[in-house]
C-alpha positions in Angstrom: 0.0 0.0 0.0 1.8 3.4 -0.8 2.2 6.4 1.3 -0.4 8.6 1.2 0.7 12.1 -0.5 1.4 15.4 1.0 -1.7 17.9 0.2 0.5 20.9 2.0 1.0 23.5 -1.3 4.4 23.4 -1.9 6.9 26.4 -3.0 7.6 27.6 -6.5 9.6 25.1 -8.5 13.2 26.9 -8.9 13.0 27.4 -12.6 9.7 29.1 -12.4 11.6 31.5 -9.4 14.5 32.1 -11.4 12.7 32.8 -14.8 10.5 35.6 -12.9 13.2 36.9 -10.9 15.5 37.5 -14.1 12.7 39.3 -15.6 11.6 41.5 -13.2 15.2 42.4 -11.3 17.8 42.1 -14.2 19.0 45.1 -15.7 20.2 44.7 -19.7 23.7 46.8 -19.8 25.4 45.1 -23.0 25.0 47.9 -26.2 25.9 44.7 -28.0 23.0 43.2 -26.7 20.2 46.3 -27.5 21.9 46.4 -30.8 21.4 43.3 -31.9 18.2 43.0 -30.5 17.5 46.1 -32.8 18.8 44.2 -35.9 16.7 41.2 -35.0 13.8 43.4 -34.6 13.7 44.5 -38.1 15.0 41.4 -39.8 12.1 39.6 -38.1 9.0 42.7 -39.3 11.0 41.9 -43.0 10.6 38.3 -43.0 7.2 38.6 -41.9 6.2 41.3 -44.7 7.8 38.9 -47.0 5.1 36.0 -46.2 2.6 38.3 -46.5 3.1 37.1 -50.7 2.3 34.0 -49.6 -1.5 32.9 -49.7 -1.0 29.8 -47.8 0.2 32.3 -44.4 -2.5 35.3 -44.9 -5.5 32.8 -45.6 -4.7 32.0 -42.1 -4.6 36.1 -40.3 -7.0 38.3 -39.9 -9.8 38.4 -36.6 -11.3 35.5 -35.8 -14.9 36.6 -36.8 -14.3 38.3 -40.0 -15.3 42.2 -40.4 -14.1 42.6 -36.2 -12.0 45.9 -35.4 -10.7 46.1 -31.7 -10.8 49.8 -30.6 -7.3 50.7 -29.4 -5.9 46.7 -30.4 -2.5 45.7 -31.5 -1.8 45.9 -35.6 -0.7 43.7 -37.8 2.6 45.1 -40.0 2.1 44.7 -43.7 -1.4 44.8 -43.3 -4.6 46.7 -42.4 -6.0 44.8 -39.3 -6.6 45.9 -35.5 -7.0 42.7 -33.6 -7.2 41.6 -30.2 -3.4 41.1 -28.8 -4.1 37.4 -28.6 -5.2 37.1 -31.9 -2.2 39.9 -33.6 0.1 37.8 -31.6 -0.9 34.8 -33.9 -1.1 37.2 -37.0 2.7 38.4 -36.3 4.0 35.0 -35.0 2.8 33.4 -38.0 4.2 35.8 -40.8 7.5 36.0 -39.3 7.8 32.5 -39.0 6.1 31.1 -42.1 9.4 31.7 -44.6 11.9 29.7 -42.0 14.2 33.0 -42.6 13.9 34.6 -39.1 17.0 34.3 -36.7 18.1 31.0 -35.3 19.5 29.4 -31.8 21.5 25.7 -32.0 22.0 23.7 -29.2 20.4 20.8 -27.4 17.6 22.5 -28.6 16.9 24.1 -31.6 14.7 27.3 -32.2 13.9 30.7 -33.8 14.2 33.2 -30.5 13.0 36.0 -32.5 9.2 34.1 -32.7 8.5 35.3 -29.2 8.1 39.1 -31.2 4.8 38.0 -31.6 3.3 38.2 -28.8 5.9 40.9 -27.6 4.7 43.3 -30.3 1.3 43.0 -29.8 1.2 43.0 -26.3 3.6 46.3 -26.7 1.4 47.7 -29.2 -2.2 47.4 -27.3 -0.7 48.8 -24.0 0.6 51.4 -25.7 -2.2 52.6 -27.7 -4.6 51.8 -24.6 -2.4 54.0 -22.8 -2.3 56.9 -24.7 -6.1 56.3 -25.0 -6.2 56.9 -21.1 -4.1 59.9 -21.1 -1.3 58.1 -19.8 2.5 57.5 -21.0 3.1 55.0 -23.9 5.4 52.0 -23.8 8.8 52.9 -25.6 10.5 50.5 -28.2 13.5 50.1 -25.6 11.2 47.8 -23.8 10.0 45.8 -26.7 14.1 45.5 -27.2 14.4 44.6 -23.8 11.2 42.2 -23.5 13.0 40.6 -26.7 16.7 40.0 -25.1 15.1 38.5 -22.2 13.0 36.3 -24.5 15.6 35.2 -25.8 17.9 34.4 -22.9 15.0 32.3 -21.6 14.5 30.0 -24.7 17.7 29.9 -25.5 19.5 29.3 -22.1 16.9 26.3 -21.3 18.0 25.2 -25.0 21.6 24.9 -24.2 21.2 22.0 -22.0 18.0 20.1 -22.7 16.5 18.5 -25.4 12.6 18.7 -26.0 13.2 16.9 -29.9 14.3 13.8 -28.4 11.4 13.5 -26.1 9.4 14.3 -29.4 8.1 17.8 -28.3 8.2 20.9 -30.5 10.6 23.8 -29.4 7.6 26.4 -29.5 7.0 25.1 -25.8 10.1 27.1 -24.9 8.9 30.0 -27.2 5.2 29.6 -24.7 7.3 29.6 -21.9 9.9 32.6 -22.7 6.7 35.0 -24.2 4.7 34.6 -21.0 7.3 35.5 -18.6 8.2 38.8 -20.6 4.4 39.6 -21.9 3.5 39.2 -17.9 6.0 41.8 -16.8 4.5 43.6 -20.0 1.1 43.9 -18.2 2.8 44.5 -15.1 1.5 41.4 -12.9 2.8 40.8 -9.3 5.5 38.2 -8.9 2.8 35.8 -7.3 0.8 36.3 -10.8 4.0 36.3 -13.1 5.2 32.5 -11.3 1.1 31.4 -11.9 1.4 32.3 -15.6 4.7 30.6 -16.0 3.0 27.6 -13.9 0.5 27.7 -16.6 2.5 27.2 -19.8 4.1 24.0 -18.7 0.9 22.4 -17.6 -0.4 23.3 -21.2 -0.2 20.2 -23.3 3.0 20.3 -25.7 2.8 20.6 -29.4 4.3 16.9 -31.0 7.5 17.9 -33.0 5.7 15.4 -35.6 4.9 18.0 -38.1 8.5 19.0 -38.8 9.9 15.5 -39.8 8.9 12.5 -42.5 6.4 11.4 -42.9 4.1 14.3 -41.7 6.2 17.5 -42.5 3.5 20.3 -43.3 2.6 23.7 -42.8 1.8 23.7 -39.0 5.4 24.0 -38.6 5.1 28.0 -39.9 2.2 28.3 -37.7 3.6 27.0 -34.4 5.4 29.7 -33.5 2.6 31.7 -33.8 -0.3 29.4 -32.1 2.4 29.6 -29.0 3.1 33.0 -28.7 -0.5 33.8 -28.7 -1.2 31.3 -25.9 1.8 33.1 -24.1 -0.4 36.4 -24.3 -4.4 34.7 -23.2 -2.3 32.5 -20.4 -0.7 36.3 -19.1 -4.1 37.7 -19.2 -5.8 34.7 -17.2 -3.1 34.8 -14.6 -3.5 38.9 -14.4 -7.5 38.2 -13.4 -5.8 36.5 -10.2 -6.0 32.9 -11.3 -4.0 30.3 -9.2 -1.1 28.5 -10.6 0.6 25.0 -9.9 3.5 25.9 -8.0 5.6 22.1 -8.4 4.0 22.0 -12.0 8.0 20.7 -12.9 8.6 18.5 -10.2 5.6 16.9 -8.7 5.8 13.1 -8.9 3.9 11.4 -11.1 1.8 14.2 -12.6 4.3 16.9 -12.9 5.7 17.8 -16.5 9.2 15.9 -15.5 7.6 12.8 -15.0 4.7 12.9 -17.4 6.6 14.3 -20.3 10.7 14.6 -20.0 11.5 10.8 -19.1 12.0 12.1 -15.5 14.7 14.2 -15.9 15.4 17.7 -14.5 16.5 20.6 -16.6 20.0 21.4 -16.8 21.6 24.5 -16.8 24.6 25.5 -18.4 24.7 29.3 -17.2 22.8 32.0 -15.2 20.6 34.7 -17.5 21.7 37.2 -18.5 22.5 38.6 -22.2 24.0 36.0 -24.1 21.6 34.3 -26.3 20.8 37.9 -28.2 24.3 38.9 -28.5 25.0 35.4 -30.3 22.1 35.0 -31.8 22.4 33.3 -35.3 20.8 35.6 -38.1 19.7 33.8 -41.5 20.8 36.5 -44.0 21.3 34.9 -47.3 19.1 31.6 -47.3 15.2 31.2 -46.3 17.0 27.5 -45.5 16.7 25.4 -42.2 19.4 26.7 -40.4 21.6 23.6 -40.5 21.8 23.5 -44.0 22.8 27.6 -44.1 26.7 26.8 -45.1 25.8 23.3 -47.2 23.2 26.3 -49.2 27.0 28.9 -49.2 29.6 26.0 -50.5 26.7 24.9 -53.2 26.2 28.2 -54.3 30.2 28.7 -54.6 30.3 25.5 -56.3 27.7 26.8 -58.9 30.1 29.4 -59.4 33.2 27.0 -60.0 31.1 24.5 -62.6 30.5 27.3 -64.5 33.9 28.5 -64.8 34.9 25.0 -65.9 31.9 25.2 -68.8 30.3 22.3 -66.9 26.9 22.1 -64.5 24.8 20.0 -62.7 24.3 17.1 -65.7 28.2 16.6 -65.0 28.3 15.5 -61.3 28.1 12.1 -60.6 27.9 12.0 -56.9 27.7 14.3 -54.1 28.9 13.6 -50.7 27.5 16.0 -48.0 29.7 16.2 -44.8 28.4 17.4 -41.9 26.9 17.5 -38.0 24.9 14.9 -36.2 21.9 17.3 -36.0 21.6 18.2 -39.2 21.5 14.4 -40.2 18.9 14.5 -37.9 16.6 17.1 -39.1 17.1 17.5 -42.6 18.7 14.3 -44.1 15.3 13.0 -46.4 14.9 10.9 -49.4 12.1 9.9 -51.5 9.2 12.3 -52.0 8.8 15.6 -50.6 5.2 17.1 -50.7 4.7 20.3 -50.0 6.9 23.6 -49.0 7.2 22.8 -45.7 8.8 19.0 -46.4 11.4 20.5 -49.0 12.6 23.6 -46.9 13.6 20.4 -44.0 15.6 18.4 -46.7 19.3 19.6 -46.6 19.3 17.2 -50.3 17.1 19.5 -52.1 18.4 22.5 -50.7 21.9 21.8 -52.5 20.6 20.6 -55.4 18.4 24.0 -56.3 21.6 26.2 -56.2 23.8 23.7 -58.0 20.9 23.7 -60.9 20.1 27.8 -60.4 22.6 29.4 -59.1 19.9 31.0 -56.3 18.0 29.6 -53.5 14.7 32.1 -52.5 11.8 31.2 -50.8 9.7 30.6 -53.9 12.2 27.8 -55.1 9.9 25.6 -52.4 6.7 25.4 -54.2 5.3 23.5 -56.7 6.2 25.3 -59.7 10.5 24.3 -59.6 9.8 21.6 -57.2 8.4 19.5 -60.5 11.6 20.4 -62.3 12.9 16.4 -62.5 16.5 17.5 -62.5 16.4 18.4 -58.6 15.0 14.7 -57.5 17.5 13.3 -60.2 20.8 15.0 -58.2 19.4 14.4 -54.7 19.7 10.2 -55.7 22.9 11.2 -56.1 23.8 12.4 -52.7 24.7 10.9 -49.7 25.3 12.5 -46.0 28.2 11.6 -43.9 28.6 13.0 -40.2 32.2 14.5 -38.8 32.7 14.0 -35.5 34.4 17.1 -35.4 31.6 19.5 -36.7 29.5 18.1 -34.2 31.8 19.0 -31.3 32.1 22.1 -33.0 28.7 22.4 -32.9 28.2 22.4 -29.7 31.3 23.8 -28.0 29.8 27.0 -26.8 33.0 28.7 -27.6 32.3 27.9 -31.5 29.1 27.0 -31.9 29.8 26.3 -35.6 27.1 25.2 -37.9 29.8 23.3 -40.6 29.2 21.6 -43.7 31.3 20.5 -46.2 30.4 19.4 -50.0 32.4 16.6 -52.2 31.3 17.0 -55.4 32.3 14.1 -57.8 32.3 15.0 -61.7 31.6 12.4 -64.5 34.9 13.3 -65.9 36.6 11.6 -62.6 37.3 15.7 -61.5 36.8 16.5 -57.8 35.4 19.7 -56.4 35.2 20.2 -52.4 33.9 23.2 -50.6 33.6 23.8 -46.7 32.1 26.3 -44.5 32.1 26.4 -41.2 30.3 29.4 -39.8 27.2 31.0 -41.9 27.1 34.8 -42.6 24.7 35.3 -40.0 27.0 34.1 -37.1 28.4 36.0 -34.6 32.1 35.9 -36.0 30.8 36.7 -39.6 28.9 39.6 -38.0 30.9 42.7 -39.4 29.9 41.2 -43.0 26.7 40.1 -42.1 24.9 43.2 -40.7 25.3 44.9 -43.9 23.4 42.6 -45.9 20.6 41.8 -43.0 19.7 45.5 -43.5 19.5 45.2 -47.4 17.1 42.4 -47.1 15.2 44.3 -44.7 14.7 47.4 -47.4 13.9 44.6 -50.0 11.0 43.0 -48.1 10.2 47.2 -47.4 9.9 47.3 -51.2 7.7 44.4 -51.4 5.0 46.1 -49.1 5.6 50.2 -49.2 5.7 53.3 -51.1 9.5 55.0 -51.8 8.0 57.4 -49.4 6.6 55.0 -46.2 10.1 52.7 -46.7 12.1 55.7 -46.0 10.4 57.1 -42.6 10.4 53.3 -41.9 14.2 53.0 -42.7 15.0 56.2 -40.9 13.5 55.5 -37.5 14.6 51.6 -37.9 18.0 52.0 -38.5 19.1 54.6 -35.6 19.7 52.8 -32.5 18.6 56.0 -29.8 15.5 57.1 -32.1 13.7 53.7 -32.3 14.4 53.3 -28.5 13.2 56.6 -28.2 9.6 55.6 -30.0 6.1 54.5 -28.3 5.9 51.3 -29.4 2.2 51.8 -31.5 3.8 55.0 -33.5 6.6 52.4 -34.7 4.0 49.8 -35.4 1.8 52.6 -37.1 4.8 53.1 -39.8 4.0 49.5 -41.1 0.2 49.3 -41.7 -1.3 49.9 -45.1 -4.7 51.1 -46.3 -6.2 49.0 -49.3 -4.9 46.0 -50.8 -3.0 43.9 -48.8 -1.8 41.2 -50.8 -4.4 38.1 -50.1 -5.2 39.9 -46.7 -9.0 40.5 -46.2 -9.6 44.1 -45.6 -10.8 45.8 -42.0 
């Protein structure tokens, strides 16, 4: 007969403690830190105008009841509507995540830190415009910077250690879990309330990491993002009404998420919060490419470049051999049939073979139209991937954190060609060449969207570190919504 259980309510798990505590008390000092979190911001609102071409993403935005305005609610860039913050966090998480060209963060866990701007934004942008509605002081862009780097530090220090992929969840539980610790200090709710939220996104049930690998890759994995930064915002607001939380929701035996859902293990922690995960945060600047495949997309593309300058091409290799790091093998190593955009953007195979063949990978080289091109299906038979030991050290030695692959490419003709990259353009030690070219593709998805004239006053209080800080949060957000047609968007 077992021991009867202890009904006495027990303290706050640690992690919940140390989460809210870092929030509320910690005060961001690294320029580094506000900079890049500046960069991030805008590389995230381009990739999210970008999807807004897509009619797959903006079938999916818009209010929930169609025709519904919210008086002084959160907007949605690129587009005309005025939502509830639950339902413009959705809106934004889903555009900026649809493209799989929004920053990056490898370690035990992978993720996209920069999804948590949904529900940041909107949050940001409805307090604001509520505030100035009430006479009252708006929120300034510094603190949607700052909500952002502590976003980030919380998914990606909880990353560094533990693995939620090999317990077959989805990484958006960590992008849940970061956006309702910074949305509650965003509504300003007691520590008691900010620990009940918290409490609240683990006892949620976890999204299956099924929809990202064969044989059920689809579109929910653009959405994901999205769906949890929303529920970061309506679990904020329940806890705000005074709602009790589960205070051992981690470590209660039996029923708590270590037992039901991590094999019994506790989390890990490699180091304390602070600004790290922002200021090495891994941009993707030349590729709309899973991330682990950004420097296999780099050598193919220089490889293009050195078939061509021998008068040969694609019809010339024979075989391929793709060296590279256990977790891309993982992720992205795929044969036989992909079906739809979301299966071919997770195959490392295709995404070689459509630069070797064009010269170009963009986000449109994922649908339909090339994917029926027979020469891509033809190359990827001829490819095989290999893991080095060494990249994957490399990979996850925190003083590297190299993303390395390395191309053999064997030639009919019995010629050899070999290319190796080690860290993408977007990484911290490529930084100084990198930031350049983030902020041109941020004025090409401008262009997509905007008028000469609205890309400019975007640009201009985008692109200056003390102005945009300077800014209430719904006059920045005001620069990006447009009146009329909105690209597949229904109209408000």
């Amino acid at each position: 007969m077992s021991a009867s259980i202890s009904n006495e309510r027990p303290h706050p798990d640690k992690v919940l403690v140390d989460i809210v505590d870092y929030v509320s008390s910690y005060e961001i000092r690294s320029d580094l830190a506000y900079e890049t979190a500046r960069n991030c911001l805008i590389d995230t609102l381009g990739c999210g105008l970008e999807a807004l071409d897509y009619p797959a993403c903006t079938k999916l935005l818009g209010p929930i009841v169609p025709g519904t305005m919210v008086p002084n609610g959160a907007r949605v860039p690129g587009t005309s509507f005025q939502l509830d913050p639950v339902q413009a966090a959705f809106n934004i998480g889903a555009m900026i995540r649809w493209l799989d060209f929004n920053d990056t963060w490898l370690a035990a866990e992978w993720g996209h830190p920069s999804d948590n701007l949904g529900g940041i934004l909107a949050v940001g942008d409805w307090l604001s415009r509520t505030a100035v509605a009430a006479g009252e002081p708006p929120l300034l862009m510094k603190q949607v910077l700052t909500a952002m780097i502590k976003a980030h530090e919380i998914q990606g220090c909880i990353a560094l250690e533990n693995s939620f992929n090999q317990v077959g969840m989805d990484h958006v539980v960590l992008v849940k879990v970061a956006s309702t610790a910074v949305i509650a200090q965003l509504l300003d709710l007691t520590r008691e309330q900010s620990i009940a939220a918290l409490s609240l996104a683990w006892v949620d049930g976890q999204s299956l990491r099924t929809y990202r690998h064969a044989p059920n890759t689809g579109s929910r994995k653009s959405w994901a993002a999205g769906d949890a930064t929303s529920r970061a915002v309506r679990l904020a607001l329940i806890a705000k009404t005074g709602e009790m939380g589960y205070p051992s929701v981690l470590t209660a035996k039996t029923w708590g998420f270590y037992d039901v859902s991590f094999r019994g293990h506790e989390f890990r922690f490699q180091r304390p919060y602070g600004s790290y995960v922002m200021e090495n945060v891994l941009f993707k600047i030349s590729f709309p490419a899973e991330f682990h495949a950004q420097t296999a997309v780099e050598a193919a593309m220089t490889l293009y470049g050195k078939l061509r300058a021998a008068g040969k091409s694609a019809a010339d290799i024979r075989h391929i051999t793709i060296r590279t790091h256990e977790a891309c093998i993982r992720i992205i190593d795929k044969k036989g049939p992909l079906n739809n955009p979301a299966d071919r953007d997770h195959c490392i195979q295709y995404m070689i073979a459509i630069p070797l063949l064009f010269g170009r990978l963009v986000a449109s080289d994922y649908e339909d139209r090339v994917a029926a091109d027979p020469r891509i299906d033809a190359l990827r038979q001829k490819m095989e991937t290999v893991e080095v030991p060494q990249f994957t050290a490399d990979y996850h030695d925190p003083e590297k954190r190299s993303i390395a692959n390395s191309l053999r490419v064997e030639l009919v003709d019995g010629t050899v060609l070999e290319e190796t990259v080690e860290y993408p353009i977007g990484h911290r030690r490529r930084r100084k060449e990198g930031m350049p070219l983030l902020e041109a593709k941020f004025k090409t998805n401008l262009a997509r969207r905007f008028p000469l004239e609205q890309q400019t006053v975007i640009l201009n209080s985008s692109l200056n570190q003390k102005a945009l800080e300077g800014m209430a949060v719904h006059e920045y957000v005001e620069l990006y919504v447009t009146y009329g047609n909105t690209g597949g968007c229904a109209l408000l």
